[in-house]
C-alpha angles and dihedrals in degrees: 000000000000122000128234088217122119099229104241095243135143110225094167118066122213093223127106089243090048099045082046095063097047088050089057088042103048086046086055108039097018102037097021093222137125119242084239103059097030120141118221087244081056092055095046093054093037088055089042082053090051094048098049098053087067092044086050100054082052088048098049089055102040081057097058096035086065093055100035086058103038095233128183107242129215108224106205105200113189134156091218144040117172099196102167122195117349105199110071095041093051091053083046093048100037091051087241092113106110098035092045089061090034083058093045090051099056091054089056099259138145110230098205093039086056084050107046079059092076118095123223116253092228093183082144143067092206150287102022098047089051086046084057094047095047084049091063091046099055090038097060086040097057092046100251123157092240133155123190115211128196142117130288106231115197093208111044133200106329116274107238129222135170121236125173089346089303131120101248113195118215133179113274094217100184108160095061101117096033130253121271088192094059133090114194110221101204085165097063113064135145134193121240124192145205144174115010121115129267122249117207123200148149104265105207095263085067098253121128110244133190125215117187106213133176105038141133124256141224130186129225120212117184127226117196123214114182113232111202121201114225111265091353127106090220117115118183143188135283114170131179133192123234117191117229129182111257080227126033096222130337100259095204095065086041090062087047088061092242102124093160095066092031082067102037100086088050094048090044086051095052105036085082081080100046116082127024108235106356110212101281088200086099123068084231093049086042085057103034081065096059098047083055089056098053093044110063083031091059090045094049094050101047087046092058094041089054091042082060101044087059095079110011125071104210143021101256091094102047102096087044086052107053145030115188113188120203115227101217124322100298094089097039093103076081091086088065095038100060089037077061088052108045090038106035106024104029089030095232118166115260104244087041087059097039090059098047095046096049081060104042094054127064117173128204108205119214118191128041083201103120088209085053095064103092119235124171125205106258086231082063093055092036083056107035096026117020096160099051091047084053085047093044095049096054088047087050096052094041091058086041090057089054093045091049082048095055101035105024115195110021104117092178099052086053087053090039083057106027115122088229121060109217098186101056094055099294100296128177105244101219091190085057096046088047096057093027084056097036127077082213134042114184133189118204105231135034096242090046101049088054100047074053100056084043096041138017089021108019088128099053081053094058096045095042104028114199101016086103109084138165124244102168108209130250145183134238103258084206102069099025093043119020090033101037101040105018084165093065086034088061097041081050098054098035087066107033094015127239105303096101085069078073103017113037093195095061079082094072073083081083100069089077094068093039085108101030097116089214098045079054096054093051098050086046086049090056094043082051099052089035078061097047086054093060101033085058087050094048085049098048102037094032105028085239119143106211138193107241084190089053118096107274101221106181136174115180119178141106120306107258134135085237097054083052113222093151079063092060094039093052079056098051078055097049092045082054100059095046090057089044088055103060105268106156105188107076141161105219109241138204115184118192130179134173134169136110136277112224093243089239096060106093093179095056092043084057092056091049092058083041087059091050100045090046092048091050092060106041084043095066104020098120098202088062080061097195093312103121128016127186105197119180108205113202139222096028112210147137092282087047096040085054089065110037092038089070097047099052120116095172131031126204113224096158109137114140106278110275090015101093117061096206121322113210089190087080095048093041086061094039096060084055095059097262107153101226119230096200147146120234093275142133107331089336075082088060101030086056087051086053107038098040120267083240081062097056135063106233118185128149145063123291130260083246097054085044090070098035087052083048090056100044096057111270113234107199090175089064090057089057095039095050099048118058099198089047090057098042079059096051097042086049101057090036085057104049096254088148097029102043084165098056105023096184095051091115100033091116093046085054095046097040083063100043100021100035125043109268090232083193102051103230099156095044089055101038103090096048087047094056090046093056087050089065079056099058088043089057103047093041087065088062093073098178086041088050091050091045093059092040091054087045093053094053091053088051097056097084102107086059099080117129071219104069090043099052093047080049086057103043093047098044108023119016093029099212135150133230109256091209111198127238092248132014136198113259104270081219093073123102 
């Protein structure tokens, strides 16, 4: 008889020798090349080989483990998951690290050039794909039966250049080489379907059933990553849905000779898995985002369902078997999805299937912007998706009818919560979809969950007291310390040890050497050498030639008018005339900023060509004589960031005050002893409680006075009338001063401050802004005080684990246990 059971053995040593021998194994049966005549790109792909056999016999095990206990497992849907570059976080995690290079060495290779060869998975725009990412990472670590779902997109998140100043969009056409992490699941695939139309009709049992017909299929192939916790031997599941046609061409069209058209049904099919985001300025790219919602959504639900079929024979533990968070509200059409499946496809009563899947879901919202919350016309769904708006409206007057129950008579508060707007053309409110279906509901920051529960959904707080909760956000130290600035990894640990790589706070040990004047010197020695790196980069990439002794002042984000680039830009000018007039006593600068414009925002993409005019002229105005430098880097992403993050001495939080959720930029810098410049908004509120508000460069209106200056009438023109150095700025940039060639280029960033509004409140926070500036100056000539404040800022970052916020989810939320292995891996390793 032979047994279905994987044999629990160990085939890939951890030595050098061993690892050396998979490397010259994997050139010659995986790459089928010589050592001799290898190319870099073979030996990239030969050592990530090599790494993930040893990821794969943990995986193997974490897998079975799960099944062989029964475990409740956590489902993270995201639309996003901006993983960056693998190999170098595996080795890390995996505590290969040293003997892998070693290997490496001894072959004649060059570890970071094998490396650099890697592309980034950019299967993300920012902050909430890398939250995504940081999530998997703590989850694995902490031993929690965990699976991320999303798409795998073949063209990721848009590569950046600058041209002519301009942002210019290209295909990121990252799987061009293939992908040694992935595992293609042919085998597991799933239809999803849309259009048709829905038959009703009285199953035998009485009850009546629904059955959608007609419609055009997809199919959803899986693709598996392994996802390896840090000194654990838990490997966990990232998988990722790829769209192929359901035929691979239509044969009668083909023996017409038309192949075009023989092919067009297949390419239309699997064009839903192409391109992260299309441009939804178009009614076709609105919609094509939606199908890609649904689609990855459908797949992901049917697999789970089917993963807990396997080994349950009914439906009565589901909900006790599985949480599934919804990362925003992207993935929030799932609440519908699963209601589809357990009605229409399992044949569950109603009310049964409502209960478990109220259980089942929890949703983190991620933007208080009203125009962020997704809605979709209903004609979209009636057309995409007939049988979910069915689904959604009896959702909606179900929840009514309890609302009506609890508060009769007030007509406005049912409309106010209603799933379907009725006065912006009848849209489906997905916010709405996403709490009304969760038993939890989180914001990511403190100041962000309450401006929830008072704003967007003050009234879901009034009706369900206490199912809005706060979760703030973290990173993985892992990849955003001990990867990204092994120099400060190794001074940290040389002085507390090595158990903040698995517990932040241990670094509150720190504070103790905050004042050690050799300690300082060598933190200062590592931040030097963090700044050669990128001024080497900027050099060799820009053609800049930067100070690494000047203050590196860096904001690195999204393009977008709330995060407030254009503020720090009107400073860099202001800097500029100061020099230009004569001011002597000056810090040396260098400002650097770097993130995308959507390709749609045409305001964004405007500031981006701003920065670059204005950089242009500071850059080779003589008479500035190196004193100041204004440098735009550009395609932002994880491999960028892991560069530019350590070398920070200064981070940028300044978004107008109850505008940004969270934010995990600032506390990325942060951990790498940047001192912040920020308002009281999103975690720069938390990071200042933990760091010491003497630590940290506040400057802004509150949120609060935000809102009073909003309801008196706010006069942006008074602003520019009453501050001399705030209306020579502006004049500068409305004349022409930085586009000689095309005068009126900014015409509409001018006039967007003074004619329009200024929804951010630049001007009202400029001067304050500037003044906070002199602050920074002042302190950044105390070298051994600015050290001081940078160390200390490092010591005070503990509470911004990923960590600490996943085991917050899974005690409160998710309620699920750690499935500890057998054996681990020495956390000591490295």
């Amino acid at each position: 008889m032979v047994s279905n059971k994987t044999p629990h053995h160990r085939s890939a040593g951890m030595s050098k020798q061993a690892i050396h021998d998979s490397l010259t194994n994997h050139m010659i049966y995986s790459s089928g090349k010589s050592c001799i005549n290898a190319t870099t790109r073979d030996w990239f792909q030969s050592t990530a080989y090599a790494v993930r056999d040893r990821l794969v016999e943990r995986w193997m095990e974490t897998m079975q483990r799960y099944y062989k206990q029964d475990v409740k497992r956590i489902y993270y849907l995201s639309l996003e998951f901006l993983m960056g570059r693998t190999l170098s976080n595996a080795m890390l995690n995996l505590g290969i690290d040293e003997p892998c290079k070693a290997a490496l060495y001894d072959l004649g290779r060059d570890f970071e050039a094998v490396a650099g060869i890697e592309p980034d998975a950019a299967l993300g725009n920012g902050g909430l794909g890398r939250l995504a990412a940081c999530f998997l990472d703590s989850m694995a670590t902490l031993d929690l039966p965990s699976y991320g779902y999303g798409i795998r997109y073949e063209y990721g998140m848009f590569r950046q250049s600058i041209e002519n100043g301009e942002q210019v969009e290209h295909p990121d056409n990252w799987l061009r080489y293939g992908n040694p992490w992935e595992f293609p699941r042919p085998e597991v695939l799933y239809p999803v379907k849309f259009h048709g139309r829905v038959v009703e009709y009285k199953h035998e049992d009485g009850v009546v059933r629904h059955h959608w017909v007609s419609t055009d299929d997809v199919m959803a192939m899986a693709y598996d990553t392994p996802i390896p916790g840090f000194g654990s031997n838990t490997v966990n599941n990232l998988r990722l849905w790829s769209a192929k046609s359901s035929r691979d061409f239509e044969l009668r069209y083909f023996n017409q000779g038309n192949y075009i058209q023989a092919v067009a049904d297949k390419n239309e099919s699997e064009s839903l898995s192409k391109v992260l985001y299309p441009d939804d300025s178009t009614a076709v790219g609105r919609e094509l985002r939606l199908k890609q919602q649904y689609f990855f959504v459908s797949a992901s639900l049917q697999d789970m369902l089917h993963r807990y079929r396997k080994t349950h024979t009914d439906w009565s533990q589901l909900a006790e078997k599985t949480a599934v968070q919804l990362n925003d509200t992207h993935p929030s059409i799932a609440v519908a999805e699963m209601m589809r499946l357990l009605v229409d496809i399992h044949r569950l009563p109603w009310d049964q299937a409502w209960g478990m899947t109220t259980r089942i879901f929890s949703y983190t919202n991620h933007t208080l912007m009203p125009e962020a919350l997704e809605t979709w016309p209903v004609s979209v769904f009636e057309h995409l998706l007939p049988r979910h708006l069915q689904i959604i409206y009896e959702i909606n007057h179900r929840f009514l009818q309890q609302v009506m129950h609890q508060f009769p008579g007030d007509v406005d508060l049912l409309r106010r919560l209603s799933l379907i707007d009725e006065e912006h053309g009848r849209r489906v409110r997905m916010s709405h979809l996403a709490i009304v279906g969760s038993h939890a509901v989180n914001g990511v920051a403190v100041l962000h969950t309450e401006l929830m529960k008072r704003t967007i959904f003050s009234d879901f707080e009034r009706i369900t007291s206490g199912k809005i909760v706060n979760m703030t956000n973290g990173i993985t130290q892992r990849r955003w310390l001990n990867q990204a600035n092994p120099g400060l990894a190794a001074l940290i640990s040389g002085k507390i040890g090595q158990d903040w790589l698995t517990d932040l706070r241990q670094l509150a040990k720190l504070r103790e050497f905050a004042g050690d004047e050799e300690f300082q010197a060598q933190f200062r020695s590592v931040k030097q050498a963090n700044k050669e790196r990128l001024a080497e980069l900027i050099l060799e990439r820009l053609g800049i030639d930067v100070d690494p002794s000047s203050l590196f002042d860096i904001q690195i984000k999204r393009l977008h008018e709330y995060k407030r680039q254009l503020l720090n830009v009107l400073h860099v000018i202001t800097l500029y005339n100061r020099i230009r007039a004569g001011a002597q006593d000056i810090v040396p600068r260098t400002i650097i900023i770097a993130g995308k414009a959507a390709p749609g925002y045409a305001m964004a993409k405007r500031i981006i060509r701003l920065i670059n005019d204005v950089a242009a002229t500071v850059n080779n105005d003589q008479q500035i004589d190196g004193k100041l430098k204004l440098v735009f880097i550009p395609n932002y992403d994880v491999s960028n960031a892991e560069i530019i993050v350590p070398a920070a001495d200064l981070s940028e939080q300044i978004s107008t005050a109850g505008t940004e959720a969270s934010g995990t930029g600032n506390m990325k810098l942060a951990l790498n002893g940047a001192l912040t410049i920020g308002t009281l908004d999103g975690a720069n509120i938390e990071i200042r409680e933990e760091v010491g508000a003497e630590n940290f460069f506040l400057f802004g209106l509150t949120t609060g006075e935000v809102e009073a200056l909003h309801q008196r009438g706010y006069d942006a023109a008074s602003y520019y009338h009453g501050n001399a150095a705030l209306k020579q700025v502006l004049d500068m940039i409305s004349s022409g001063y930085f586009c000689p060639d095309e005068p009126s280029r900014y015409h509409s960033v001018v006039d967007a401050l003074l004619r329009h509004g200024d929804h951010f409140m630049l001007l009202a926070d400029y001067a304050a802004y500037v003044d906070c500036q002199d602050r920074v100056t002042e302190l950044y000539r105390d070298q051994a005080e600015w050290a001081k404040r940078a160390i200390l800022n490092v010591a005070g970052m503990g509470k911004f684990s990923s960590d600490r916020t996943i085991l917050e989810y899974a005690e409160r939320i998710w309620r699920v246990e750690p499935i500890v292995p057998e054996t681990a891996l020495s956390r000591k390793k490295m």
